[in-house]
C-alpha positions in Angstrom: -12.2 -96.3 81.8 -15.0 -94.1 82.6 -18.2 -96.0 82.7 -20.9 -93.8 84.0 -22.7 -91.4 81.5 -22.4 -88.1 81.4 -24.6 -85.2 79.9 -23.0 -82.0 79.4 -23.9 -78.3 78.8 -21.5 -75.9 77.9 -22.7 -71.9 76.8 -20.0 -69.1 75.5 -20.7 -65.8 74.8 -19.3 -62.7 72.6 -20.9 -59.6 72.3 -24.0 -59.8 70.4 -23.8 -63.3 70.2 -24.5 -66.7 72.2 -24.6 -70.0 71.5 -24.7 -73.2 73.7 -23.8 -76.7 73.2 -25.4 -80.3 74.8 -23.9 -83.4 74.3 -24.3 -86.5 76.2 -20.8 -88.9 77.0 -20.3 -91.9 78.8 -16.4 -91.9 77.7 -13.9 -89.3 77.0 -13.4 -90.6 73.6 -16.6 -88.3 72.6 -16.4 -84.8 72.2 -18.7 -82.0 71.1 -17.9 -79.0 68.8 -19.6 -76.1 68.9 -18.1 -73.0 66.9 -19.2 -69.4 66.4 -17.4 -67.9 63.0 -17.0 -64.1 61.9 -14.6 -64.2 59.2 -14.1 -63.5 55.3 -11.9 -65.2 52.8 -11.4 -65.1 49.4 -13.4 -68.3 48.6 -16.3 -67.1 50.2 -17.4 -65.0 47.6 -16.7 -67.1 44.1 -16.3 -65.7 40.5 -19.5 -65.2 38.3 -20.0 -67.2 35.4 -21.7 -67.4 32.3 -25.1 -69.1 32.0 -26.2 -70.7 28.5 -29.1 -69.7 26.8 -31.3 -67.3 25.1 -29.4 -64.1 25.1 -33.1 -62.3 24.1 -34.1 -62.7 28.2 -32.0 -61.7 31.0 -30.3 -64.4 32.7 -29.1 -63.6 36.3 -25.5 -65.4 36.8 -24.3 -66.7 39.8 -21.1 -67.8 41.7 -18.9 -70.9 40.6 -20.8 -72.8 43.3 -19.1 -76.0 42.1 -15.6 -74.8 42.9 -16.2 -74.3 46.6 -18.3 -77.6 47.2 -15.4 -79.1 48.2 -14.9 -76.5 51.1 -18.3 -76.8 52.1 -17.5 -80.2 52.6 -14.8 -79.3 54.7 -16.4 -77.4 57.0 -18.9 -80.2 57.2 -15.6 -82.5 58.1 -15.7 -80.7 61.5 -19.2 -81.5 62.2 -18.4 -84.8 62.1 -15.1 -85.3 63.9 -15.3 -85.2 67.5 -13.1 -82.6 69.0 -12.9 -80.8 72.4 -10.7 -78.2 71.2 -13.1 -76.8 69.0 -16.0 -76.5 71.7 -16.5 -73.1 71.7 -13.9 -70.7 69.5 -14.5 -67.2 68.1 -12.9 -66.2 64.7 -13.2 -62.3 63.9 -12.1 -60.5 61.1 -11.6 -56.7 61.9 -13.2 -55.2 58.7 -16.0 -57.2 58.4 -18.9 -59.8 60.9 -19.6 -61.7 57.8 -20.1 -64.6 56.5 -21.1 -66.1 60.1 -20.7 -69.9 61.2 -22.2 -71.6 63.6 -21.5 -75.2 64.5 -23.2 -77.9 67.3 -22.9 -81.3 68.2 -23.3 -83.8 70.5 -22.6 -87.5 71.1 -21.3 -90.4 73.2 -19.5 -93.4 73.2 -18.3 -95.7 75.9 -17.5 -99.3 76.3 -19.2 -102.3 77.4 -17.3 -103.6 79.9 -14.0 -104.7 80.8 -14.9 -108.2 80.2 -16.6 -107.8 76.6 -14.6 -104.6 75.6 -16.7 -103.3 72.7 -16.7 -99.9 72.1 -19.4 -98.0 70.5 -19.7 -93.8 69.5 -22.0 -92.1 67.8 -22.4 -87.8 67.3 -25.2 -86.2 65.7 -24.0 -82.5 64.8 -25.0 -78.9 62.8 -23.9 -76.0 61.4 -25.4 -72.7 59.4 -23.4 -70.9 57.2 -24.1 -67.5 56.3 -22.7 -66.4 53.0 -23.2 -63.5 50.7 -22.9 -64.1 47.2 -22.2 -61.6 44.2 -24.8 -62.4 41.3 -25.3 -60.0 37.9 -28.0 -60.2 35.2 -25.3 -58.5 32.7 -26.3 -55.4 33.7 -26.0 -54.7 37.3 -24.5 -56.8 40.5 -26.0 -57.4 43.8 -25.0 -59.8 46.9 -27.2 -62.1 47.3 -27.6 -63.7 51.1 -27.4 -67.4 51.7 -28.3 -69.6 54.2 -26.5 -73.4 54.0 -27.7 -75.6 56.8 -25.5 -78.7 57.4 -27.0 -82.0 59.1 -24.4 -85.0 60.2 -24.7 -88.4 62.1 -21.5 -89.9 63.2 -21.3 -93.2 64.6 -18.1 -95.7 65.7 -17.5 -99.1 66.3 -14.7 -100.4 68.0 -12.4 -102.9 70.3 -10.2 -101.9 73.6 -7.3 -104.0 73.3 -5.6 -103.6 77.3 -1.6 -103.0 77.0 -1.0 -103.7 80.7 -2.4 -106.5 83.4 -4.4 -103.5 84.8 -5.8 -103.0 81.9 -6.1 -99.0 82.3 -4.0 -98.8 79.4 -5.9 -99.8 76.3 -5.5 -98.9 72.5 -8.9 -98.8 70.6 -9.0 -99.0 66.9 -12.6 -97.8 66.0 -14.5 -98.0 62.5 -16.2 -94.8 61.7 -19.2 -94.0 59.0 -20.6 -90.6 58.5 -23.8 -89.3 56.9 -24.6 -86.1 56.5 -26.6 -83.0 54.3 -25.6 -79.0 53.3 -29.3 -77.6 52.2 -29.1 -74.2 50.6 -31.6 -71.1 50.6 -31.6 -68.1 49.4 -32.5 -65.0 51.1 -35.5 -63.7 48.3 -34.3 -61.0 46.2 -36.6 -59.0 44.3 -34.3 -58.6 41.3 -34.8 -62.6 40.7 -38.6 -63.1 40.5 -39.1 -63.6 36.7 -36.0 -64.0 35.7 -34.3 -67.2 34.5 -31.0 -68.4 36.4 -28.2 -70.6 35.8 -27.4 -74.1 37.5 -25.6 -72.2 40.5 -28.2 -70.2 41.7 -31.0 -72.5 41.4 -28.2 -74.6 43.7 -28.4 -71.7 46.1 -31.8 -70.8 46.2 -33.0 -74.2 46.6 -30.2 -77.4 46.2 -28.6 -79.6 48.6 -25.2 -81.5 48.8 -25.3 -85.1 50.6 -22.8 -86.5 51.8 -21.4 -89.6 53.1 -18.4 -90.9 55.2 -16.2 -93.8 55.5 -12.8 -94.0 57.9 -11.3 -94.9 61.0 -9.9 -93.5 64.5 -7.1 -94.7 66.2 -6.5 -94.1 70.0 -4.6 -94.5 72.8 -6.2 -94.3 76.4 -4.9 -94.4 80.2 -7.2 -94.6 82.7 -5.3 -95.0 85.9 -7.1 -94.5 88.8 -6.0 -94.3 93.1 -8.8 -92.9 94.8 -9.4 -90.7 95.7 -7.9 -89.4 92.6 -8.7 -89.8 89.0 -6.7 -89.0 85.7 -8.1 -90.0 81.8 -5.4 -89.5 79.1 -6.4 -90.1 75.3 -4.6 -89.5 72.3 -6.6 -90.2 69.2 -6.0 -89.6 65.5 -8.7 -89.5 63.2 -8.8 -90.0 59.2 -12.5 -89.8 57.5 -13.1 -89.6 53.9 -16.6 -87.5 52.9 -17.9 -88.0 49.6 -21.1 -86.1 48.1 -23.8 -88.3 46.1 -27.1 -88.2 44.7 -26.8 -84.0 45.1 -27.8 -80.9 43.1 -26.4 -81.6 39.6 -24.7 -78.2 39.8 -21.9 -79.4 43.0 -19.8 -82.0 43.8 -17.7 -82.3 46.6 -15.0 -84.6 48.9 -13.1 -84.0 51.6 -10.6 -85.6 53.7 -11.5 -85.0 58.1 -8.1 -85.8 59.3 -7.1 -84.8 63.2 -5.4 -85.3 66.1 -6.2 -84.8 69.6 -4.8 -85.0 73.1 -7.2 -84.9 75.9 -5.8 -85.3 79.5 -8.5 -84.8 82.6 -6.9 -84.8 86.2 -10.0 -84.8 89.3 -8.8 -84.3 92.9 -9.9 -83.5 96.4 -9.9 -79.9 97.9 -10.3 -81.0 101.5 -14.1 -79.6 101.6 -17.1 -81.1 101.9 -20.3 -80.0 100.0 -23.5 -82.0 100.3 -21.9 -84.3 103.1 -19.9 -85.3 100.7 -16.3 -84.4 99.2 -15.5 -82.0 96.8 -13.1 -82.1 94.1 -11.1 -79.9 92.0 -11.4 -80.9 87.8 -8.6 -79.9 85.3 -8.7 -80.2 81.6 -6.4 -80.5 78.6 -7.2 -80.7 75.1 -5.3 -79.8 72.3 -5.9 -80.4 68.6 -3.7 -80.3 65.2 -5.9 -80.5 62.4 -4.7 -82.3 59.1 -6.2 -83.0 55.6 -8.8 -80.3 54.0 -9.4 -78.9 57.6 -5.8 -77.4 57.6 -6.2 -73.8 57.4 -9.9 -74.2 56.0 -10.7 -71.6 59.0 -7.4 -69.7 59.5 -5.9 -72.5 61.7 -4.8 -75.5 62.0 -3.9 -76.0 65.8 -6.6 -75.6 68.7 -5.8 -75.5 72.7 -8.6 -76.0 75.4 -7.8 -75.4 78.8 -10.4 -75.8 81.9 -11.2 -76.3 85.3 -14.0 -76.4 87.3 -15.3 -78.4 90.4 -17.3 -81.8 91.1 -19.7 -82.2 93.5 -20.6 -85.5 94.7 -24.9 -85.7 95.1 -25.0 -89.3 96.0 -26.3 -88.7 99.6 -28.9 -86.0 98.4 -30.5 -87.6 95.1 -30.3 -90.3 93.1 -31.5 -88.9 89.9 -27.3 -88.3 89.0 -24.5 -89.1 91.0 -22.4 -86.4 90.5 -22.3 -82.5 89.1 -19.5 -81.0 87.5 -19.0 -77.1 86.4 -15.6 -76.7 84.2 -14.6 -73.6 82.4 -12.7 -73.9 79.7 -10.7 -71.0 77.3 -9.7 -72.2 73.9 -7.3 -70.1 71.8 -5.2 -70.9 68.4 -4.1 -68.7 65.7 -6.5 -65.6 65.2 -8.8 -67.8 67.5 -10.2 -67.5 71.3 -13.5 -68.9 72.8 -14.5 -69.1 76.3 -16.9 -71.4 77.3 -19.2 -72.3 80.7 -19.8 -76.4 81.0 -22.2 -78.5 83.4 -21.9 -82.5 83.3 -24.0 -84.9 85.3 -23.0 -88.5 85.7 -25.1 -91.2 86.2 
């Protein structure tokens, strides 16, 4: 197993828009999603519906908020499941740039040591969400922007049980918890001041939607190594349950984060030296099939990363990090591509 940590930068770009990623991993078992959305479907903008009350004052009605919660808690699901594949990815819907989404996280696990194999993770991750609403007061209709800010914490607990007297082949069962928050403002609109609303907008204007996780990861890792070469192989599944409590009485919401992923990492020598030391080539596999309420919650359910990139060894020039890695990677999937530029230093 890799045991020397590892911080890691990655930026993407699309016209118009950036975002940029930092995670910090002392395993491969960690990943980071980042995740730039441009897309519209058709529960992104809900039915109206009535609001009780005095019928002598005009009531301004807003979307069946309560009907979507659990897609919002979806989209939290991939906030908190670690996933490589969905590092940087662009969807784009030719008629139209919104509603937008855009997702970060970053985390790390890594185990103890070979002779007390514990293995601990943990991910902190966010999202904003960008949604236009359609809300009338009886008499006219207007769209009313949203702004839906989602907070998670990941962590993971685990064992490496070794499958071979070498004991790079290990299968890690992991415990994994989840916490996590979807705050919602509302973009001001004149047409509301003074004017009573029903549960779903004050939900919008002002609510939030906690959540919590409970669930569990399987993997299987190979870590063979023959210096001066290096290969990491890991095939995980992961199945977390998200529940809302204790939220805005006008949502609910649950959600099941189930995925797979195969992540496959192959380092070798070009024959250079850089730094008086010698340089190697890095290429990168990940590919992810996504299960549970994530199928098709975006328009996919599959995600391929591919990268490479060199690694520079900086032990005989500093000892703040002993080596530097620059990888880039391309994801694509149905309807989906991303490109992305990543810098790791181990320690």
């Amino acid at each position: 197993m890799p045991t020397s940590p590892e911080i890691d930068f990655r930026s993407s770009r699309r016209p118009g828009r950036t975002y940029r990623k930092l995670s910090f991993r002392r395993s491969l078992t960690t990943l980071v999603a980042s995740a730039f959305l441009a897309a519209s479907g058709p529960w992104l903008i809900p039915d109206a519906t009535a609001a009780p009350g005095d019928a002598s004052a005009p009531v301004i009605t807003g979307p069946n908020v309560q009907r979507r919660a659990d897609a919002v808690v979806a989209l939290l699901s991939f906030t908190v499941t670690p996933d490589l594949s969905a590092s940087t990815l662009g969807i784009r819907n030719s008629a139209t740039a919104n509603p937008s989404l855009n997702m970060t996280q970053f985390g790390g696990g890594f185990t103890l040591s070979p002779n007390f194999p514990l293995y601990l993770e943990g991910a902190l991750g966010g999202s904003r969400y960008d949604p236009t609403f359609l809300v009338s007061d009886g008499q006219e209709q207007r769209a009313l922007p949203t702004r839906w800010t989602n907070v998670a914490a990941t962590g993971g607990i685990g064992w490496d049980f070794p499958l071979n007297a070498s004991k790079n082949l290990v299968i890690r069962p992991i415990f994994n918890f989840s916490l996590g928050e979807v705050l919602s403002d509302a973009t001001a609109a004149q047409f509301l001041v003074n004017r009573r609303t029903d549960s779903n907008i004050n939900f919008i204007k002002n609510g939030s939607l906690n959540v919590y996780g409970l669930g569990g990861s399987l993997m299987l890792g190979w870590y063979p190594r023959q210096e001066p070469y290096e290969i990491d192989v890991e095939l995980r599944f992961t199945d977390i349950y998200l529940q809302s409590f204790g939220s805005s009485g006008a949502v609910r919401g649950s959600a099941n984060a189930q995925s797979t992923n195969l992540y496959a990492r192959w380092r070798a020598p070009t024959g250079l030296l850089l730094l008086h030391r010698p340089l190697r080539y890095v290429l990168e596999l990940s590919h992810s099939t996504y299960l549970g309420s994530q199928a098709d919650i975006l328009g996919f359910n599959q995600l391929t990363s591919l990268g490479a990139g060199l690694e520079i060894d900086t032990g005989a020039v500093t000892k703040l990090f002993s080596r530097l890695r620059i990888v880039a990677r391309y994801a694509f999937g149905k309807d989906v591509t991303g490109a992305s530029l990543g810098l790791a230093l181990s320690f």
